[in-house]
SESEVEX-183673 format. One record per residue: x, y, z of N, C-alpha, C in turn; residue in one letter. Coordinates in steps of 0.1 Angstrom, whole numbers, always signed. Example, Ala and Ser with C-alpha at 12.3 -4.5 7.8 and 13.67 -1.06 7.14 Angstrom:
<pts>
PT,+132,-57,+78,+123,-45,+78,+132,-33,+78,A;
PT,+128,-22,+71,+137,-11,+71,+129,+0,+79,S;
</pts>
This chain:
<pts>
PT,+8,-12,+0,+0,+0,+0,+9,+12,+0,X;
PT,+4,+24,-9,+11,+32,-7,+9,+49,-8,X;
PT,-5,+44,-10,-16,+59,-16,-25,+61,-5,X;
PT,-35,+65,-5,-54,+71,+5,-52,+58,+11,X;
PT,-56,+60,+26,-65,+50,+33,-76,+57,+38,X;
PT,-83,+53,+37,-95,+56,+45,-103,+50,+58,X;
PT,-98,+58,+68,-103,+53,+82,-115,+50,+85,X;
PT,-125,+56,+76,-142,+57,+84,-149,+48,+72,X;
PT,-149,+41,+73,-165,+35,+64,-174,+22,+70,X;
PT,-182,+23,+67,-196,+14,+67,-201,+5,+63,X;
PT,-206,-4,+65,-218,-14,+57,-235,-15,+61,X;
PT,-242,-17,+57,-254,-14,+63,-262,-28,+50,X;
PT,-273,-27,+52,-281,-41,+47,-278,-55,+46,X;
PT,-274,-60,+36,-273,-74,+34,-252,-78,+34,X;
PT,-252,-91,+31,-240,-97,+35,-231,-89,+18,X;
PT,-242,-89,+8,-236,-81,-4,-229,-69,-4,X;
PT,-235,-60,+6,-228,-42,+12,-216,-44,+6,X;
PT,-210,-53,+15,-195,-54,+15,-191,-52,+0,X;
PT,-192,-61,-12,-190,-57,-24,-191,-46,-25,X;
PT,-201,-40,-27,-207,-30,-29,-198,-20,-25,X;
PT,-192,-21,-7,-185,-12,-3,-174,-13,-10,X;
PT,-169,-21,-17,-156,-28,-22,-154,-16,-35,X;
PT,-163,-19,-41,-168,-6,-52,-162,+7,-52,X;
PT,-173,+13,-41,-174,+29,-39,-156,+30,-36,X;
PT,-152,+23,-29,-138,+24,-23,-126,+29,-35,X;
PT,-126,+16,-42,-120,+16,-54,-122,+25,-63,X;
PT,-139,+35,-65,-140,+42,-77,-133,+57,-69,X;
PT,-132,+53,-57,-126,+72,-50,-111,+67,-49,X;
PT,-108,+59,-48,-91,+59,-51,-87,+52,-39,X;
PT,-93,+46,-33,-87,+46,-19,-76,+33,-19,X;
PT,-64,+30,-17,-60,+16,-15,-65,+4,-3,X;
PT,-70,+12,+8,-75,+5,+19,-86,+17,+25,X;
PT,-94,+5,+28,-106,+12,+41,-108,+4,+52,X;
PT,-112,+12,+65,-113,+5,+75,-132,+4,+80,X;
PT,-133,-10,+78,-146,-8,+80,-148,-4,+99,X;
PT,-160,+3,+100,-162,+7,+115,-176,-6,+120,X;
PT,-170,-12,+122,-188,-22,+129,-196,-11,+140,X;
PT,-205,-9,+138,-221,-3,+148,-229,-11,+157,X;
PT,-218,-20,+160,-233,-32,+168,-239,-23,+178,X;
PT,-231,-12,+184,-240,-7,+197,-253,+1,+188,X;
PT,-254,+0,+176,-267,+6,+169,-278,-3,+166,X;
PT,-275,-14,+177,-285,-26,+175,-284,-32,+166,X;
PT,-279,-35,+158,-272,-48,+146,-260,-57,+149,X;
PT,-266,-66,+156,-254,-76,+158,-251,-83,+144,X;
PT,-250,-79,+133,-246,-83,+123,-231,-76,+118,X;
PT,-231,-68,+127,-219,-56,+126,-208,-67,+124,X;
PT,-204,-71,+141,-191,-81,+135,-188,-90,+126,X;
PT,-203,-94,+120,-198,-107,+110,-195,-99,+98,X;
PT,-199,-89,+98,-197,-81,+84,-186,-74,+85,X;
PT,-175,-72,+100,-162,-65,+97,-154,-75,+93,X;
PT,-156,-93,+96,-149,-100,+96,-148,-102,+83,X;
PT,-164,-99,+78,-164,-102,+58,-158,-96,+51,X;
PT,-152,-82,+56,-145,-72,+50,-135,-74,+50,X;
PT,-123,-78,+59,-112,-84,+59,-106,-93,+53,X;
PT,-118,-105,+49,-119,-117,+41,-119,-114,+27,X;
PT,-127,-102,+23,-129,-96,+10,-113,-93,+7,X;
PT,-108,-91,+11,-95,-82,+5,-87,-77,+20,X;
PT,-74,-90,+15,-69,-87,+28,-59,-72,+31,X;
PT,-56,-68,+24,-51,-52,+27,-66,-43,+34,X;
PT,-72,-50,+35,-86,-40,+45,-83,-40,+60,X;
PT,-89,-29,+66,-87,-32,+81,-101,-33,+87,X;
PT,-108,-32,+100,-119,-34,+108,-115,-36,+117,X;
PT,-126,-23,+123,-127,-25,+142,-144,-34,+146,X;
PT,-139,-38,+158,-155,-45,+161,-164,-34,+169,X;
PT,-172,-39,+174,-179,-32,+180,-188,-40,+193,X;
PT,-197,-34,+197,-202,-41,+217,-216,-40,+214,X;
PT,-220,-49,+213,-236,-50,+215,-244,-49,+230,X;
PT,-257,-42,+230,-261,-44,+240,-273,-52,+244,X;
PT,-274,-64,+236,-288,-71,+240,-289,-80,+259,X;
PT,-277,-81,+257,-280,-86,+274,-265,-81,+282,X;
PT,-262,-84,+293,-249,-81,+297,-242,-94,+294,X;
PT,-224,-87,+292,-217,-96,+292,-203,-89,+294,X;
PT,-191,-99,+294,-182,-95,+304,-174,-81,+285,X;
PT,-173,-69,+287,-170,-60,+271,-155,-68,+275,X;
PT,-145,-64,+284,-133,-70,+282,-129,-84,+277,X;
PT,-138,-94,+276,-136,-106,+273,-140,-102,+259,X;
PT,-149,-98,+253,-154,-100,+237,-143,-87,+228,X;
PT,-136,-79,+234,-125,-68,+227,-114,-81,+224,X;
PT,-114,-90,+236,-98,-100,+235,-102,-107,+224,X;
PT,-119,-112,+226,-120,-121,+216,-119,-119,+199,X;
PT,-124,-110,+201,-126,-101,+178,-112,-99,+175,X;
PT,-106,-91,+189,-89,-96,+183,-79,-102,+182,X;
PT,-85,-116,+188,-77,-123,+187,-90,-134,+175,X;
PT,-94,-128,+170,-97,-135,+159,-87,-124,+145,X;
PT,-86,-117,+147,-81,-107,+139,-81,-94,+133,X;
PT,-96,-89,+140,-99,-76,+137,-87,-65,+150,X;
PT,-89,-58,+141,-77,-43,+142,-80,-36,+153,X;
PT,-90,-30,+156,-96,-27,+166,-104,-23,+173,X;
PT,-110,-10,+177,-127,-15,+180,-134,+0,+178,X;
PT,-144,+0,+177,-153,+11,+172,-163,+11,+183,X;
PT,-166,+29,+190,-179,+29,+195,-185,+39,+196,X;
PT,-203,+36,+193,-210,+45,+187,-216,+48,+200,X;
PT,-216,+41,+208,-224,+47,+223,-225,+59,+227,X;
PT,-219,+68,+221,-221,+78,+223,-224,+94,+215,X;
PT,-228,+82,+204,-235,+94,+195,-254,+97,+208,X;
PT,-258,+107,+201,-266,+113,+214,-282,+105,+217,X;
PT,-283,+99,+202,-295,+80,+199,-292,+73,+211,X;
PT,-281,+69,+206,-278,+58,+216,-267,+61,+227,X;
PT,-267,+70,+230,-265,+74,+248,-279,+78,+255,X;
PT,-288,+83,+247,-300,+79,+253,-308,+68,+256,X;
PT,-306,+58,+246,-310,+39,+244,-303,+34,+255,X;
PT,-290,+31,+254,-286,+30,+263,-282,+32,+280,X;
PT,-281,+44,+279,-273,+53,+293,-261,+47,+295,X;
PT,-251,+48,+286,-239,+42,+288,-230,+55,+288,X;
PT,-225,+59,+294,-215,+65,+295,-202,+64,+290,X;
PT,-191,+73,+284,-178,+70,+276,-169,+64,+288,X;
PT,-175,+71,+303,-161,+69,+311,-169,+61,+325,X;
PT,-182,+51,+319,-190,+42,+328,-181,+30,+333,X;
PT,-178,+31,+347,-169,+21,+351,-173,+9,+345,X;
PT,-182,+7,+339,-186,-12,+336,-174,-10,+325,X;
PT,-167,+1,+316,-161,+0,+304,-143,-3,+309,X;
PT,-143,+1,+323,-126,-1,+326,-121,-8,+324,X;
PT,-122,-19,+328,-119,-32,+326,-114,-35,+310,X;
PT,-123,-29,+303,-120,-29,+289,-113,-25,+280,X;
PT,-111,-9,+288,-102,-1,+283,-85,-3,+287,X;
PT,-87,-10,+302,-72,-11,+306,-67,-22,+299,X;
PT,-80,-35,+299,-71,-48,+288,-63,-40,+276,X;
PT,-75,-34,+266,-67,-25,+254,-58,-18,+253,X;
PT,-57,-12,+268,-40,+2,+268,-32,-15,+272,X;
PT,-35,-23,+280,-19,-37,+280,-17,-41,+266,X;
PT,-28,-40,+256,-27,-51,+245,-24,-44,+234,X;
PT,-24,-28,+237,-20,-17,+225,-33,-18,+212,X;
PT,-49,-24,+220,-58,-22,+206,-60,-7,+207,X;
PT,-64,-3,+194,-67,+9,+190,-86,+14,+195,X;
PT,-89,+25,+199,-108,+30,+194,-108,+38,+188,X;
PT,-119,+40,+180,-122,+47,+171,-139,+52,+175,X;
PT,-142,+66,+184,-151,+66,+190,-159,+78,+185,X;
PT,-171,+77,+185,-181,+84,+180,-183,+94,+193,X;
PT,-183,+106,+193,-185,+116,+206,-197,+127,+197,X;
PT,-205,+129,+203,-213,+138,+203,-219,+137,+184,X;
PT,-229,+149,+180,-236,+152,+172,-232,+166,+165,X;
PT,-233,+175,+161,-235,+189,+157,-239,+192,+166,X;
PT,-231,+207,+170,-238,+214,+183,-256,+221,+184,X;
PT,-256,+226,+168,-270,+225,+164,-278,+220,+171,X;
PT,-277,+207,+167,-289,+197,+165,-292,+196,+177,X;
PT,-291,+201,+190,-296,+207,+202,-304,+220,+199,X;
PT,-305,+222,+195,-311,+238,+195,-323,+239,+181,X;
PT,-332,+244,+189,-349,+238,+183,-346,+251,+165,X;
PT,-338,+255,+173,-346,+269,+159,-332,+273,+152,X;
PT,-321,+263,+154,-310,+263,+143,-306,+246,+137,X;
PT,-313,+243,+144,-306,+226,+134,-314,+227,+119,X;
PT,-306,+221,+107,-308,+217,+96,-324,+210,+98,X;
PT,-331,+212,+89,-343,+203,+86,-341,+187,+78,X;
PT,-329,+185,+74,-325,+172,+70,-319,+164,+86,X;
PT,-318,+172,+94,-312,+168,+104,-327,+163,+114,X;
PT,-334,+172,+118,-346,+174,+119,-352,+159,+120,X;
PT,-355,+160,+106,-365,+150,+99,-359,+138,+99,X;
PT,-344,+135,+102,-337,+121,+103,-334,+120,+122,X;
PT,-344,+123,+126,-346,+123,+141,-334,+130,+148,X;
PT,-327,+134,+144,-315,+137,+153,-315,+154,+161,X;
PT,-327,+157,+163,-327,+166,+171,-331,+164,+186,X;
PT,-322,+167,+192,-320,+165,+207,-322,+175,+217,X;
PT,-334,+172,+219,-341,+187,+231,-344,+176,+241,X;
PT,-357,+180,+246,-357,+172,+259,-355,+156,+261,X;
PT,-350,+149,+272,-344,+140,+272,-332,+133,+271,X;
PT,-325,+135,+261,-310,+137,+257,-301,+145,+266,X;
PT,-289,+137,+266,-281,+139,+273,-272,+153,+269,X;
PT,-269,+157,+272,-265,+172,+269,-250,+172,+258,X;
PT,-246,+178,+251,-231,+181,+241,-221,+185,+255,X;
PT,-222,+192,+261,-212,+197,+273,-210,+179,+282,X;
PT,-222,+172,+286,-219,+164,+295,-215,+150,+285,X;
PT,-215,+149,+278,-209,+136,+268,-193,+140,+265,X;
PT,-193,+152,+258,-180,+161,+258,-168,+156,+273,X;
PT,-176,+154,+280,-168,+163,+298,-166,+142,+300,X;
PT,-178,+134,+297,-173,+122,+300,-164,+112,+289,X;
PT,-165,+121,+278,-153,+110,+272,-140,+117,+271,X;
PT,-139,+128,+277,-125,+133,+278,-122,+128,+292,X;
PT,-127,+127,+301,-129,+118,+315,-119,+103,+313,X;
PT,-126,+92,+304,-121,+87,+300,-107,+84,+296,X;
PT,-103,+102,+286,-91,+97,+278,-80,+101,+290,X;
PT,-84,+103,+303,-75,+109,+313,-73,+98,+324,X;
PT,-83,+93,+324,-86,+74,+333,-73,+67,+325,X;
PT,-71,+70,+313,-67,+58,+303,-59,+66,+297,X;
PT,-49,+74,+303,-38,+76,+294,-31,+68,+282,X;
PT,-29,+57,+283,-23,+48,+277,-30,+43,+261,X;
PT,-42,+45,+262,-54,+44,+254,-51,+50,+242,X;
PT,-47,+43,+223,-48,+52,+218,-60,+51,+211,X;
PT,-66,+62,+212,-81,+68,+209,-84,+76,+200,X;
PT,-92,+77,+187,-93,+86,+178,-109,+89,+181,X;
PT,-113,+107,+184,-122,+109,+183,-134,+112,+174,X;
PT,-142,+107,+164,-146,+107,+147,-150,+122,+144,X;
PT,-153,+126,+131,-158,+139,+131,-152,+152,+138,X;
PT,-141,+154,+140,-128,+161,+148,-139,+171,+159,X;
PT,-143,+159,+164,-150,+156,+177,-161,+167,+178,X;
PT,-165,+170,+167,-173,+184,+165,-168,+198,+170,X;
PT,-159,+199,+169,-156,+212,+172,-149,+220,+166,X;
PT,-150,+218,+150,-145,+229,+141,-146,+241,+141,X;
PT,-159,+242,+149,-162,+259,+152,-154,+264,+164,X;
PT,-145,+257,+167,-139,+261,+186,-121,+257,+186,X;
PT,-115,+265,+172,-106,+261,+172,-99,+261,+190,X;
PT,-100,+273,+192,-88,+272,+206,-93,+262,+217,X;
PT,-108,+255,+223,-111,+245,+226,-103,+234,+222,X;
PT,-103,+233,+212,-99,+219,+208,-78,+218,+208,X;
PT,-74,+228,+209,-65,+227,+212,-60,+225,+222,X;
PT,-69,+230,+235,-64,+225,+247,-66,+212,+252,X;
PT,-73,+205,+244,-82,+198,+245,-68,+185,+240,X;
PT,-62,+190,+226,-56,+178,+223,-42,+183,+234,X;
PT,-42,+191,+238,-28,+189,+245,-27,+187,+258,X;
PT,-37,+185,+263,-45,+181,+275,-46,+167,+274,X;
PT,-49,+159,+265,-50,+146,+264,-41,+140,+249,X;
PT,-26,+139,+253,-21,+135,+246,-19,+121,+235,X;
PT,-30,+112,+245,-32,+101,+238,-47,+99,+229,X;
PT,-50,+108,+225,-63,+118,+219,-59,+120,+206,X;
PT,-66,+112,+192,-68,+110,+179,-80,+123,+176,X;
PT,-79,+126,+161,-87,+130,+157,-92,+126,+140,X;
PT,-103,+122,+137,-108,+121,+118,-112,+131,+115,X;
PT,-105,+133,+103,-113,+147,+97,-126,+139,+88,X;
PT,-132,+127,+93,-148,+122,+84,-158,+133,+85,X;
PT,-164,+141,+75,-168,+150,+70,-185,+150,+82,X;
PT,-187,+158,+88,-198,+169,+89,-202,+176,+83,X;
PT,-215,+179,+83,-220,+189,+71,-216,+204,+76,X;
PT,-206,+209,+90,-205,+223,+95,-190,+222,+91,X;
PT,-181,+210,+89,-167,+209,+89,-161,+214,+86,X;
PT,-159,+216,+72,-152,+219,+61,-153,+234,+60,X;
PT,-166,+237,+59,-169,+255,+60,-164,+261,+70,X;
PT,-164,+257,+82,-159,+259,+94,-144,+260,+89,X;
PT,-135,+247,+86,-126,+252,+86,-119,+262,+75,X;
PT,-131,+265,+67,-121,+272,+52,-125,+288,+59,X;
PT,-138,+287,+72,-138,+304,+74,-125,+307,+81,X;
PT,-117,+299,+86,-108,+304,+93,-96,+298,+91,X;
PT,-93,+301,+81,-82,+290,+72,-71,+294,+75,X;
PT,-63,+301,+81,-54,+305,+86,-52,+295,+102,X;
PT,-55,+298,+112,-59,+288,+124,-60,+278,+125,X;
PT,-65,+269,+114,-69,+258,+111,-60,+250,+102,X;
PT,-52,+256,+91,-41,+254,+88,-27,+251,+98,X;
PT,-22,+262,+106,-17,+259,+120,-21,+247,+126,X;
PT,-31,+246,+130,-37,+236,+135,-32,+219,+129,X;
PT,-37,+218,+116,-34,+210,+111,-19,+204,+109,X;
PT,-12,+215,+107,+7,+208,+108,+9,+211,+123,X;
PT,+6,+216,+133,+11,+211,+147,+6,+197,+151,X;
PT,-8,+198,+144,-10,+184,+151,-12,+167,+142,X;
PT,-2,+172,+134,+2,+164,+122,+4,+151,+121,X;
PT,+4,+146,+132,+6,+132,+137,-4,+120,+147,X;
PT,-12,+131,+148,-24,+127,+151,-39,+131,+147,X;
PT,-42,+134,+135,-48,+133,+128,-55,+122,+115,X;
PT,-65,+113,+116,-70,+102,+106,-79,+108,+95,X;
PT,-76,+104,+83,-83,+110,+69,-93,+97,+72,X;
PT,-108,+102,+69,-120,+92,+71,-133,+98,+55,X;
PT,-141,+93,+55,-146,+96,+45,-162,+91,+51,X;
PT,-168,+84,+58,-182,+77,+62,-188,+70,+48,X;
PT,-179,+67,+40,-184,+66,+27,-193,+51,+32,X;
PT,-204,+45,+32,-212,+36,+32,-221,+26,+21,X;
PT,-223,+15,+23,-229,+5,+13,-242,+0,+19,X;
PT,-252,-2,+12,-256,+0,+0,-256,+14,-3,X;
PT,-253,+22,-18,-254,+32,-22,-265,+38,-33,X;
PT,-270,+49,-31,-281,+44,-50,-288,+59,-47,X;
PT,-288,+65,-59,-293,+77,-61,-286,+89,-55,X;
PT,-295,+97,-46,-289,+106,-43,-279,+105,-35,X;
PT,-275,+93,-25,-270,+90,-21,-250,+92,-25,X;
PT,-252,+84,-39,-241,+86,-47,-236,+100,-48,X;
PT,-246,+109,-53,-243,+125,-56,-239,+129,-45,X;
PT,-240,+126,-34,-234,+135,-25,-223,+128,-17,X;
PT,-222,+115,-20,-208,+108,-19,-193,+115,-26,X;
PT,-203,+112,-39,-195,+121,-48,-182,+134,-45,X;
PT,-196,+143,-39,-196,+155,-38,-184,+157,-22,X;
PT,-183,+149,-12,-174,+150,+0,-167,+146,+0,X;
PT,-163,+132,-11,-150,+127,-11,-142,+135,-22,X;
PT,-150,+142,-33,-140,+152,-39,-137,+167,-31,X;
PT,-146,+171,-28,-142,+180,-10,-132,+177,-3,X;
PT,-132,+161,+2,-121,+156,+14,-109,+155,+4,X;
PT,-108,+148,-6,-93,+146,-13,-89,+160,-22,X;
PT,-95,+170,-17,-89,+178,-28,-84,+193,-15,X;
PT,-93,+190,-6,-95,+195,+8,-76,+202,+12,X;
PT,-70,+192,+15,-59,+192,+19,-48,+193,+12,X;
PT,-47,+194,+0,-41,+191,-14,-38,+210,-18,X;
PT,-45,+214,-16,-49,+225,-26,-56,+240,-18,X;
PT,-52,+252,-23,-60,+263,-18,-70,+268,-26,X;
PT,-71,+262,-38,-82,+263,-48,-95,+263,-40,X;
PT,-105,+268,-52,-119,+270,-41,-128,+258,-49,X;
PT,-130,+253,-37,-138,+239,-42,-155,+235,-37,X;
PT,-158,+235,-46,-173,+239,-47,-179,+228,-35,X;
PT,-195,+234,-30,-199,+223,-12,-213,+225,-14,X;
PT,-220,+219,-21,-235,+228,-23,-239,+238,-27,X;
PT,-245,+245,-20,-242,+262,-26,-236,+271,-22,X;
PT,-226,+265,-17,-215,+274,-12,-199,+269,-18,X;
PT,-188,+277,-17,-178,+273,-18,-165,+275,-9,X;
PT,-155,+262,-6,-148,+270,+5,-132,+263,-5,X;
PT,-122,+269,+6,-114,+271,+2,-101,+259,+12,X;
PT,-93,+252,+3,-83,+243,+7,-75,+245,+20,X;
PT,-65,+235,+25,-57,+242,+30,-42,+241,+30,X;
PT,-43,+236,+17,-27,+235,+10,-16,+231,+18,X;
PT,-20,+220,+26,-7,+209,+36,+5,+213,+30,X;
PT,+19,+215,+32,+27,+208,+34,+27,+192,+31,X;
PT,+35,+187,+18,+32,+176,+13,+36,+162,+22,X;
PT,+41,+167,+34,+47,+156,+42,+34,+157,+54,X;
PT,+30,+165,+56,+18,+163,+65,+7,+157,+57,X;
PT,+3,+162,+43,-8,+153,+39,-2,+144,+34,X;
PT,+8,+136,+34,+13,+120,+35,+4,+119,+49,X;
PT,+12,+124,+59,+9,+117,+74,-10,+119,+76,X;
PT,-17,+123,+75,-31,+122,+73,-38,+115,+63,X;
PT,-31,+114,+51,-38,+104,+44,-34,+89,+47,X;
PT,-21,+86,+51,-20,+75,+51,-16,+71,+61,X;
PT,+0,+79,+68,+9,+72,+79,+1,+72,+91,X;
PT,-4,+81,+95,-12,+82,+103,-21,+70,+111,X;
PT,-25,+61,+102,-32,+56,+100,-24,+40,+107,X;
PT,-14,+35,+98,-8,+27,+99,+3,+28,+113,X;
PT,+1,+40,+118,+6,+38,+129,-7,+37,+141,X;
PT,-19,+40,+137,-28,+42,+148,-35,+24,+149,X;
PT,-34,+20,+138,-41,+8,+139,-29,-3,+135,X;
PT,-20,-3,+131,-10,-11,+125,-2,-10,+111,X;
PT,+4,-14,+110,+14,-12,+95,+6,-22,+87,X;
PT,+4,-34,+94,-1,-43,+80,-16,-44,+87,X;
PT,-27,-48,+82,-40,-55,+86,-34,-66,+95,X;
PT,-48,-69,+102,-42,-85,+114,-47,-94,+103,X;
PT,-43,-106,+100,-50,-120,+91,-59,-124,+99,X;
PT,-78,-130,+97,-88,-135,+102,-83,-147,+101,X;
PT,-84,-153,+117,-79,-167,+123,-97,-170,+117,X;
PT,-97,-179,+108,-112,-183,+103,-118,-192,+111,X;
PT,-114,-200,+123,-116,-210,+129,-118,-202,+134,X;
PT,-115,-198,+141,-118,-189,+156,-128,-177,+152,X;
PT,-131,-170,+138,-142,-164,+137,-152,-174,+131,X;
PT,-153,-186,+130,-166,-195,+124,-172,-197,+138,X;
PT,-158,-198,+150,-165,-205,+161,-175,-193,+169,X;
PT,-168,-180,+168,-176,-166,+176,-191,-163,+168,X;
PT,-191,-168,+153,-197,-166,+144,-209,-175,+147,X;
PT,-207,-191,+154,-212,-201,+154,-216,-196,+171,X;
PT,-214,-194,+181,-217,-193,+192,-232,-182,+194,X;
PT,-228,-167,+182,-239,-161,+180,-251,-166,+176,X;
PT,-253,-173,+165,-261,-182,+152,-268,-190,+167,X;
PT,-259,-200,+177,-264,-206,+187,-273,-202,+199,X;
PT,-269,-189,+204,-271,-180,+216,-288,-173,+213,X;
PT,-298,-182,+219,-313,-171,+217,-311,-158,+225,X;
PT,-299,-158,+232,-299,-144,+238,-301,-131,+230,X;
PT,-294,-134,+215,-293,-124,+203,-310,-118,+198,X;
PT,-313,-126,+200,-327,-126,+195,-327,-122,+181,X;
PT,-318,-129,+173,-314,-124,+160,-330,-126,+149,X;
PT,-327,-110,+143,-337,-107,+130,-330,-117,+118,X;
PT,-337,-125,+110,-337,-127,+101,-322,-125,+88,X;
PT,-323,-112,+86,-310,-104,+82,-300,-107,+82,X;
PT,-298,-105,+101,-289,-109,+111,-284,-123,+110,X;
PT,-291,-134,+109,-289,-144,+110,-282,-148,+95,X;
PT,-288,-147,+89,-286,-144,+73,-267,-145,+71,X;
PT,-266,-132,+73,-249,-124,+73,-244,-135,+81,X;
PT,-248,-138,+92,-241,-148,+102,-233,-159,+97,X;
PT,-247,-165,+90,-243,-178,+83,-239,-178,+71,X;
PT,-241,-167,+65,-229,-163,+55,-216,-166,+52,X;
PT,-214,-155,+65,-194,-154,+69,-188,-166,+75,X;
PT,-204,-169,+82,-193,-183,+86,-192,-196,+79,X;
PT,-199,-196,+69,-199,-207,+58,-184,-201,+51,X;
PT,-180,-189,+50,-169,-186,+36,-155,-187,+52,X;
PT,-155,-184,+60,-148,-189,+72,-143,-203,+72,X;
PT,-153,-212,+72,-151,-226,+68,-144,-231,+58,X;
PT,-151,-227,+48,-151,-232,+33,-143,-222,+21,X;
PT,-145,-212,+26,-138,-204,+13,-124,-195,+14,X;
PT,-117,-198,+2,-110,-190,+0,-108,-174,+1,X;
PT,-119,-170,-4,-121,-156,-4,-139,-156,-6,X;
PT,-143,-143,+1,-158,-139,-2,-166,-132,-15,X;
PT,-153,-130,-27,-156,-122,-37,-171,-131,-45,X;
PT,-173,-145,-40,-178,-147,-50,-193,-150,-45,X;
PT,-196,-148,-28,-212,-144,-22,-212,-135,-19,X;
PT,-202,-122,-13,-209,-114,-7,-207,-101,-18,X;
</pts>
């Protein structure tokens, strides 16, 4: 590998996504993506579909993810995905849905245990923190935002108190290395976030695209420039780019991955809807380290290889366990990955 990686991507529907994601990947240039598993978004189909991604093409990476249908021991199941061979672990628990579904907290002692195996074992997170500061506030959030339920008034846990617990966290767990997704929403707050990364030195950040991001940073493109070559080394290039894709969906994939790859490249003014903002012309050695190095030092130099026995048997214990109370779908993917686990060479030719 030697070009784009891409930290942030998705699968969503059937055991097919994965192709599909295989696709989108390849037509935006990328040489590797790291798929993110969501099981805390109630899809326990998440890990069987990071494991299919890894199988698809072994230069891929994937983190797992924690389900919450019943309790169970999270430090035992982080050992187990990686020691089947996923890279490292993804969590959404704290986007502001599901910190309300759940009431899990970033820095909820049931997670210690988990987090300290991971700072012994040097696994990587890759953690979802907060929403748009918006989307609190009744009479400035987007109406696409709106209408995709994500407006958070009564009920919801607050942006300041999610904020205050997963930085909580990165101070429990020094040792922890942690990437926070969406550069933790705070493009609008450069000097926040700088105390913020130097406050918590073991503290990642993705530039994966928000719809305030990019404008945010080209209004203040001087700042944010700085910004970016001080903190040059800890920084991940992500994209959210996702599978299945179709219609509009495409057009505006389109439209952020030529934003994100042209983003950092260039001070040219690069068109965003109906607006246009402007590049921030890296230093060609720092946009190396954000497109790619970055990367391969946050999660590893090479992908880990799927021990296939040992993901047929985690694959096989789910498929077993009525605890899952697996949908249909779910079960589906299950038995999928773990038939091409068993039996197959490679997944290119079901999923």
């Amino acid at each position: 590998m030697s070009g784009w990686i891409d930290a942030h991507v998705h699968a969503f529907g059937g055991a097919n996504a994965l192709a599909a994601l295989q696709v989108i990947e390849q037509r935006f240039g990328y040489d590797s993506a790291n798929f993110l598993s969501v099981e805390g978004m109630d899809d326990a189909a998440q890990n069987a579909l990071a494991i299919g991604w890894k199988l698809l093409d072994p230069d891929h990476y994937a983190f797992g993810g924690l389900h919450h249908r019943f309790a169970y021991d999270y430090a035992a199941e982080v050992d187990t995905l990686y020691a089947i061979g996923l890279d490292g672990m993804k969590m959404i628990e704290n986007k502001p849905t599901e910190r309300k579904k759940w009431n899990i907290a970033q820095d909820d002692p049931s997670l210690d245990a988990m987090y300290t195996a991971a700072e012994e074992r040097g696994i990587p997170f890759l953690v979802h923190v907060n929403d748009p500061k918006n989307f609190w506030v009744a009479d400035a959030i987007p109406d696409w935002a709106r209408n995709a339920g994500y407006f958070y008034g009564d009920g919801y846990v607050s942006y300041e108190q999610i904020l205050r617990e997963s930085l909580s966290m990165c101070k429990r767990h020094p040792k922890l290395r942690v990437c926070f997704a969406h550069f933790l929403f705070l493009s609008d707050d450069h000097d926040r976030l700088r105390r913020i990364m130097d406050a918590h030195p073991n503290l990642w950040l993705d530039v994966t695209a928000g719809t305030e991001m990019y404008p945010n940073f080209s209004a203040d493109r001087k700042s944010w420039r700085r910004f970016f070559i001080d903190y040059a080394d800890r920084i991940l290039y992500g994209t959210d780019n996702c599978a299945p894709m179709e219609g509009e969906d495409v057009r505006i994939a389109e439209v952020l991955n030529n934003l994100e790859r042209n983003f950092f490249q260039s001070a040219d003014p690069i068109p965003l809807w109906d607006d246009t903002v402007h590049g921030l012309d890296l230093p060609s050695d720092v946009f190396k380290r954000i497109t790619r190095n970055n990367f391969l030092r946050f999660a590893g130099a090479r992908p880990r290889p799927i021990d296939r026995k040992a993901a047929a048997a985690y694959l096989s214990n789910r498929l077993d366990d009525p605890r899952f109370r697996l949908k249909d779908r779910e079960r589906e993917i299950l038995a999928i990955i773990r038939k091409e686990c068993l039996h197959g060479d490679n997944v290119s030719s079901i999923l």
